[in-house]
N, C-alpha and C positions, 0 to 999 in steps of 0.2 A: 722651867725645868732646867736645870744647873747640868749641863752635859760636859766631860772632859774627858779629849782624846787624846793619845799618845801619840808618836808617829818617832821614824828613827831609829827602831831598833833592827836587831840583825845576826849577821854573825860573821864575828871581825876576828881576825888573828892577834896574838898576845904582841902584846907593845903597841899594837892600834887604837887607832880612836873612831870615837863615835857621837852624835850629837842626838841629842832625844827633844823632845816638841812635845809642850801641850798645850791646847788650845782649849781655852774654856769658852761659855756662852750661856748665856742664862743668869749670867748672873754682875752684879758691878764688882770688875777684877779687882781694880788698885786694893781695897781695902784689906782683900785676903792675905794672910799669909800663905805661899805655896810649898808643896814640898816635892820630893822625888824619894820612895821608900822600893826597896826591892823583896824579893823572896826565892829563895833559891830553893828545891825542891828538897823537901825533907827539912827544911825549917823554918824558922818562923819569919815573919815579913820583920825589915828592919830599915830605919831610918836613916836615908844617902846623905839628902842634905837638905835643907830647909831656905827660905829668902823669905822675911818680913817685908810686910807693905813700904816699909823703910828703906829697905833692901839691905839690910842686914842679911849675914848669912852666918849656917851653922852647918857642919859638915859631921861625918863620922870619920871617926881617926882612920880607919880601911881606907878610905877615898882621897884624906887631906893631900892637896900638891897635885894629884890627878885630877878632879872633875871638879867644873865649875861650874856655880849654880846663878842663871839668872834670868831677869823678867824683861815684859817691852809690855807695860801698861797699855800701849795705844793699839795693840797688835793681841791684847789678851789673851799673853803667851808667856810660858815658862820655859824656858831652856836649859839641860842639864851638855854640859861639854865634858865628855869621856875621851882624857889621854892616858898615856901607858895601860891598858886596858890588861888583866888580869886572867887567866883561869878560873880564881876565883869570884872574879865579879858577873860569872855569868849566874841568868836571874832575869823573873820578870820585874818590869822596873814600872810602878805605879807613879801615879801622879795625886797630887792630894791640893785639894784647899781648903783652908779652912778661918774661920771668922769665927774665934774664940769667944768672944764678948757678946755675940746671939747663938752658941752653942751649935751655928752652922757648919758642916764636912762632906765632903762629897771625893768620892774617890775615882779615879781612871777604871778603863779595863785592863792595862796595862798592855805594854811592849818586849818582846821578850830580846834578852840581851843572850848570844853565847858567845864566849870568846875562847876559842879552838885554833890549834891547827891542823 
């Protein structure tokens, strides 16, 4: 059973940072690609940034220059790093894997980010 938790999230003042975790289990990580998707209340869930099993990465232009997306295969974990942090990047922040090539996905419960003063 493919279980994925968040952890990290919060509620951090604008220009702070934050570090988000997710820990998968159930399943053999390396191959997945991971992602980090958010959703803010009243709209639609939307894609942060993604790391290929390659570790490629692909971001949303909202995020580029602030948060960095990456992995630790032996620790089958994904880590999102949140600098100059936003207003509007508050949102719960989902975690995703998925293994395109057997049509496998499995999603977080997610973390919820606010960033207030």
């Amino acid at each position: 059973q493919v279980q994925l938790v968040e952890s990290g999230g919060g509620l951090v003042q604008p220009e702070g940072s934050l570090r988000l975790s997710c820990a998968a289990s159930g399943i053999i990580f390396s191959p997945y690609a991971m992602g980090w998707y958010r959703q803010a209340p009243g709209k639609q869930r939307e894609l942060v940034a993604t790391i290929t099993d390659g570790g490629r990465t692909n971001y949303a232009d909202s995020v580029k220059g602030r948060f960095t997306i990456s992995r630790d295969n032996a620790k089958n974990t994904v880590y999102l790093q949140m600098n100059s942090l936003k207003p509007e990047d508050t949102a719960v922040y989902y975690c995703n894997a998925l293994l395109a090539r057997w049509g496998l996905q499995s999603w977080g419960q997610g973390t919820q980010v606010t960033v207030s003063s």
